[in-house]
C-alpha positions as CSV (number, residue, x, y, z in Angstrom):
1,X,-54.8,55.0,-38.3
2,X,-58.2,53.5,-39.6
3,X,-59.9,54.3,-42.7
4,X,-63.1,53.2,-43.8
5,X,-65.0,53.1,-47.4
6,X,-68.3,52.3,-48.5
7,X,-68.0,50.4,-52.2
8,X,-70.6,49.7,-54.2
9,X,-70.9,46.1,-55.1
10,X,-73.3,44.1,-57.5
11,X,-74.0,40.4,-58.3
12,X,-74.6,39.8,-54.2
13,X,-78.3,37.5,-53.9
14,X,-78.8,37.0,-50.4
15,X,-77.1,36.4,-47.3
16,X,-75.1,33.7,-48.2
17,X,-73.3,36.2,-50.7
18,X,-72.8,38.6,-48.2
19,X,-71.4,36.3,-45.7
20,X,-68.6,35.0,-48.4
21,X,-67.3,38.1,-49.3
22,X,-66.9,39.3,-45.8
23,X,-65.1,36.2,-45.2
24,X,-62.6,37.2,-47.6
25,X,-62.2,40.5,-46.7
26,X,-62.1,39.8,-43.0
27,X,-59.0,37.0,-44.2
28,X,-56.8,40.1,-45.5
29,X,-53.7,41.7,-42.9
30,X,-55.5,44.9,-41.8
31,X,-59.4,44.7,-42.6
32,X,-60.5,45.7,-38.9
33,X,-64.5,45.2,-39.6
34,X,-66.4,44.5,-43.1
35,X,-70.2,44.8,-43.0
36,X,-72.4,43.9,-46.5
37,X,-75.7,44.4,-47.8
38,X,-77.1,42.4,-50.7
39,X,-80.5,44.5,-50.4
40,X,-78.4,48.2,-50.8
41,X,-75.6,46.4,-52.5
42,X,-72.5,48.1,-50.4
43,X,-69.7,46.7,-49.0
44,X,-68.3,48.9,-45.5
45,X,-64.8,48.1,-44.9
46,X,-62.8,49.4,-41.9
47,X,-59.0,48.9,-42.7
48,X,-55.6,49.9,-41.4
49,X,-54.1,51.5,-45.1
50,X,-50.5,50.9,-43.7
51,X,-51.6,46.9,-44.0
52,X,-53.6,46.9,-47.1
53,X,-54.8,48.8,-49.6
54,X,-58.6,49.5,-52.0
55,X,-57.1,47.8,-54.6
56,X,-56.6,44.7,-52.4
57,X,-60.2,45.3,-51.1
58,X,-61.5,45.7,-54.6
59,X,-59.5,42.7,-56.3
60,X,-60.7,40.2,-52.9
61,X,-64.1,41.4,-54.2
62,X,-63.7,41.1,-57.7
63,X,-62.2,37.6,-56.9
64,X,-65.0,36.5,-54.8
65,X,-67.3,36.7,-58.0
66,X,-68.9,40.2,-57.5
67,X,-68.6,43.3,-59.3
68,X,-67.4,46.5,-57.3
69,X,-68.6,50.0,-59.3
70,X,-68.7,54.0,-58.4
């Protein structure tokens, strides 16, 4: 089964930021697709929950430099 979630994310400039932190996410067991925005600032991350989990999406993020918020 496949869920997806849109976060939220701040501190992304340009493409260059948005191409980092879907590297990371797209390094983690069960991140299917990621796709970023730096202009709406959101993160869209298909995932397999049995593999992974948000808080491993969120802490990759947080790790990456960037700020995930509701």
């Amino acid at each position: 089964m496949t869920e997806s979630v849109t976060l939220t994310v701040t501190g992304m400039k340009c493409g260059g930021c948005e191409a980092n932190v879907t590297g990371k996410l797209s390094a983690l067991d069960g991140v299917i697709s990621t796709a970023a925005s730096f202009k709406d600032n959101t993160v869209t991350i298909d995932y397999d929950p049995d593999q992974t989990t948000l808080d491993i999406l969120t802490n990759t993020i947080t790790g990456a430099g960037f700020t995930v918020t509701d």
